[in-house]
N, C-alpha and C positions, 0 to 999 in steps of 0.2 A: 561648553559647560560639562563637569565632570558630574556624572551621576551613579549615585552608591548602588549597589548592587541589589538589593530590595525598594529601589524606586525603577527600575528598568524593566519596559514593558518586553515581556519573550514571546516573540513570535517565530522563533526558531524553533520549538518542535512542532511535532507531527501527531501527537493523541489530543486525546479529548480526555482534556480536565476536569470532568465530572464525569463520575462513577454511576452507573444506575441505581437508584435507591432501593431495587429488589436486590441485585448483587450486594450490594454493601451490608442492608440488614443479613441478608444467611449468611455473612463471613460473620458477624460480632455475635453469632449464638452457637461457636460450634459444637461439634458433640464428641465425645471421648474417638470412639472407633476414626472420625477427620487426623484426629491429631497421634493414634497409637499404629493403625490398619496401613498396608501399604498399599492404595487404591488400583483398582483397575486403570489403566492410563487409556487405556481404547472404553471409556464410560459409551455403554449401548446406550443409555438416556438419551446423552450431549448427541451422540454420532447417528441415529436417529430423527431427530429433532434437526438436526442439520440437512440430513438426505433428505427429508420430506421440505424443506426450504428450498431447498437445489433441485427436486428433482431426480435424486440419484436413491441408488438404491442403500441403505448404510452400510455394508458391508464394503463400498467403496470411497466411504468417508473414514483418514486416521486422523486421530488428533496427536499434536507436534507440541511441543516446545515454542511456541510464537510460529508467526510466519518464517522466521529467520530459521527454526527447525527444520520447517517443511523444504525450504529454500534447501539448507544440507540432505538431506534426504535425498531432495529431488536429483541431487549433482553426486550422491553416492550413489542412485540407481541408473542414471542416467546418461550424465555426464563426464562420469568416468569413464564409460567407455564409449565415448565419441571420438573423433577427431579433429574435428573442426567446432570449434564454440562461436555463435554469433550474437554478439551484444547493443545495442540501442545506446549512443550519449546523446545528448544528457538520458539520463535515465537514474534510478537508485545507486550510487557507486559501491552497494557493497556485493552488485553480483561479479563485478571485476574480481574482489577477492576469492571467490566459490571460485572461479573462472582460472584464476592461475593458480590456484592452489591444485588444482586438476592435472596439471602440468598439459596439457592440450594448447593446439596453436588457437586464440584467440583472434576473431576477425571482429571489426567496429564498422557501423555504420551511425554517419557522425553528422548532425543537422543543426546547427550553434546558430543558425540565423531564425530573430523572431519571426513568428510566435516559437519554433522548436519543435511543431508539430512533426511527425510522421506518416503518411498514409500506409496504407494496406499493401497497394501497390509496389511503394517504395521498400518494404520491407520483404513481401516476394520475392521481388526482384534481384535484393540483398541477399536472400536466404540461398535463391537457386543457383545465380552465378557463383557464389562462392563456395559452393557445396556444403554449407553448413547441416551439421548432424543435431544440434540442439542448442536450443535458446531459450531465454528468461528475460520478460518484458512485465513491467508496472502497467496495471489496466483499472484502475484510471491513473495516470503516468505519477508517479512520485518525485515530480519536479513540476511539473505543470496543472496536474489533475484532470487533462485531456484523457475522455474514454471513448473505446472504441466498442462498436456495440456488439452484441451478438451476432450480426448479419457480418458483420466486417472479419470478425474472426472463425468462424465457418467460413466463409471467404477462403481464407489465409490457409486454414489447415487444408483445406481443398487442391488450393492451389500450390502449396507445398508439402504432399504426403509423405514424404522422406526425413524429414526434418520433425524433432520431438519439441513441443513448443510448451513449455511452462509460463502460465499465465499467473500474473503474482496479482493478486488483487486485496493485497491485504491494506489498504486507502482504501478501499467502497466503503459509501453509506449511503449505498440505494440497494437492499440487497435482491429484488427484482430483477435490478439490470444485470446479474452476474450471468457468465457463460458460463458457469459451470455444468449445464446438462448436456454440455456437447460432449462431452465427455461418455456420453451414451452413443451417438454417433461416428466419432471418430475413434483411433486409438495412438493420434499422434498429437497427444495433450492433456497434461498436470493442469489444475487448479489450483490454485493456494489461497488460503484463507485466512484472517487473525482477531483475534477479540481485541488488540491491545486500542486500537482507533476508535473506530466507530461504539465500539463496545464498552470503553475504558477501561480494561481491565490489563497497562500493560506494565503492570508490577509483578503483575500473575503470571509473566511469560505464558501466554496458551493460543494456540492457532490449529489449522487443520490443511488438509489436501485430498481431493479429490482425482480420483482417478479410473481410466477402463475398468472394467471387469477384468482382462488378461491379466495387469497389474498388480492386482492385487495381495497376490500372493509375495511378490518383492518389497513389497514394504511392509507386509507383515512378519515380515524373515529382517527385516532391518533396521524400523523404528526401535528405542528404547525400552524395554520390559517395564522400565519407573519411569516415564516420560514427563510423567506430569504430578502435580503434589492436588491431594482432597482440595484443598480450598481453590485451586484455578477451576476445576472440573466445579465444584459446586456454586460457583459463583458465576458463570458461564453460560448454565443453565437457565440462574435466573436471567441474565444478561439478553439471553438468544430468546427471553418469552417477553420482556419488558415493551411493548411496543410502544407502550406512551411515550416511555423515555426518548425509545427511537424515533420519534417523529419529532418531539421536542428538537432532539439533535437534529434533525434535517430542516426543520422550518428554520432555527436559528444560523444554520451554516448559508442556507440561500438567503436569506435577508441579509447574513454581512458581506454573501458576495455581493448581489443588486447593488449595498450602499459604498459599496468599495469600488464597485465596478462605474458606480455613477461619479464616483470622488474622483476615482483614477482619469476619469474623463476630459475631467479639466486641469490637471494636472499637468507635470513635465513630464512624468512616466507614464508607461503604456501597462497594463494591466493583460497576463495572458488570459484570452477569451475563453470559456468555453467549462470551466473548472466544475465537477462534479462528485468532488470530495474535500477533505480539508484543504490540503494543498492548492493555493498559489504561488504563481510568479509574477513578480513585481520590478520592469525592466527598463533601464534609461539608455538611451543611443550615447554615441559618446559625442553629440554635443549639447550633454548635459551634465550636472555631477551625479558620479553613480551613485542609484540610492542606496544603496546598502550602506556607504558614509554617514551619506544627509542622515539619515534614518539614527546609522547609531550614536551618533550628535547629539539627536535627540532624544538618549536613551530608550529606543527601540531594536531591538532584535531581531535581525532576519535570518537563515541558512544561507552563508555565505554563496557567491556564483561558483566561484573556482569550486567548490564540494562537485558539482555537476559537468564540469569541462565546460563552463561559459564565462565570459569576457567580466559580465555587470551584473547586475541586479543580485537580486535573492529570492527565496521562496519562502511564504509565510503561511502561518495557519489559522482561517478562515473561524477555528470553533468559538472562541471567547469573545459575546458583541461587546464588551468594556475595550478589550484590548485593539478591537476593530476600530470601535470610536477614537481613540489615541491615536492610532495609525492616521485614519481619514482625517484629524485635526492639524498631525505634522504634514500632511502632503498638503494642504490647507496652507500654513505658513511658506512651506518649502516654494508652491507656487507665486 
């Protein structure tokens, strides 16, 4: 069945299609100086309001350009002068691009058998044998929504002090769970942060990074003097106070995984376990039809596997329970 492009459900991206109601009202009333003034782009308000969230002190909070700023930032302070880059597949595939753009020998540590999990351990071990100088990991994984907690990554930097370990966490929507205070502790670890997800603001390109006290001063010599436009910073704000909103969003993201996870159950595909952000993956062995097919048949949209260096499946996005119900009624039929 051919289906028109406004009856296809998309569950190929990765935000949250609703906007906080306190963000949205302060952008529809702005005021002369938003739209004439060329704003502070390091807003003390926002970076503030975030340190006291995290933990950190805010002078070691910048705000970026999205996460994908922080991301650049991170690989022009960082990364450039490494030598050895070590990357995570499946993982995000756009830190490949930061990665070779760097002109640096790139090493991979590559785990394509379900679930796609990585341990602590394994990545260690990756890090140290190969002499790796810096890497950049999805925390909670931006293919899977697998996190690893605080205990696990104090772990890691412990046990590989050499190694500059940028933590991309720009998929959380537990902001609790974030490592970002280890960043008090250690000094061989970036955080990164983004409103575009969990916050819904990623029209507004705006995100952040954390980092030591040493550091500091290198990204204040480096980020963009206009980084950011009034209305991401002012919407942001409200975005970062909104907690009803945010609960709203997490009660509804764990309910469509529970009934996804319960659908997937009897199903022909396997559902990766564990998911604590938007992102899942939704994977069929191959004696079955991959669903990413079945699926788009059925005018459903997944992130294609191959985006991730995997064989099947695809990864979908847990936030809309309409689009959730759609999905669990085709895997319904497909069984």
């Amino acid at each position: 069945m051919e289906w028109e492009a406004s009856d296809r459900c998309n569950l190929a991206g990765c935000e949250n299609d609703r906007p906080s109601p306190r963000a949205l009202e302060a952008i529809q009333r702005p005021t002369s100086p938003m739209l004439t003034d060329h704003w502070d782009p390091q807003d003390s308000v926002l970076r503030s309001t975030l340190g006291r969230q995290h933990g950190v002190p805010a002078d070691q909070v910048f705000l970026t350009s999205g996460a994908m700023g922080a991301i650049r930032y991170s690989f022009e302070v960082f990364g450039n002068q490494s030598d050895r880059i070590g990357l995570l597949s499946p993982d995000w595939p756009g830190f490949r691009f930061f990665a070779e753009r760097s002109r640096r020998q790139v090493t991979w540590l590559e785990h394509h058998d379900f679930p796609f999990h990585f341990t602590i351990d394994e990545v260690a071990k990756f890090v140290n044998d190969n002499g790796v100088d810096f890497t950049v990991v999805s925390n909670p994984s931006a293919v899977t929504g697998k996190l690893w907690s605080r205990e696990d990554i104090d772990a890691l930097l412990q046990e590989c002090p050499r190694t500059m370990f940028v933590i991309d966490e720009a998929d959380a929507i537990y902001p609790t769970l974030s490592v970002s205070s280890l960043v008090n502790h250690h000094d061989n670890v970036l955080v990164l942060g983004s409103f575009s997800k969990f916050y819904g603001l990623s029209g507004l390109r705006i995100g952040y990074l954390i980092c030591p006290a040493q550091y500091s001063w290198a990204f204040e010599n480096t980020i963009d003097v206009i980084e950011l436009t009034s209305l991401a910073i002012v919407a942001a704000r409200e975005a970062l106070c909104d907690t009803e909103y945010q609960q709203q969003t997490q009660r509804e993201v764990a309910g469509n995984l529970e009934r996804l996870t319960t659908a997937a159950a009897t199903s022909n595909y396997q559902l990766v376990p564990g998911s604590q952000c938007f992102a899942a993956y939704l994977y069929g062995g191959e004696h079955v039809p991959d669903p990413l097919i079945v699926l788009a048949d059925k005018g459903i949209d997944l992130v294609p596997a191959k985006w991730f260096g995997l064989p099947r499946g695809g990864r979908l996005n847990l936030r809309n329970p309409g689009s959730i119900d759609r999905l669990i009624s085709a895997l319904d039929v497909a069984s």
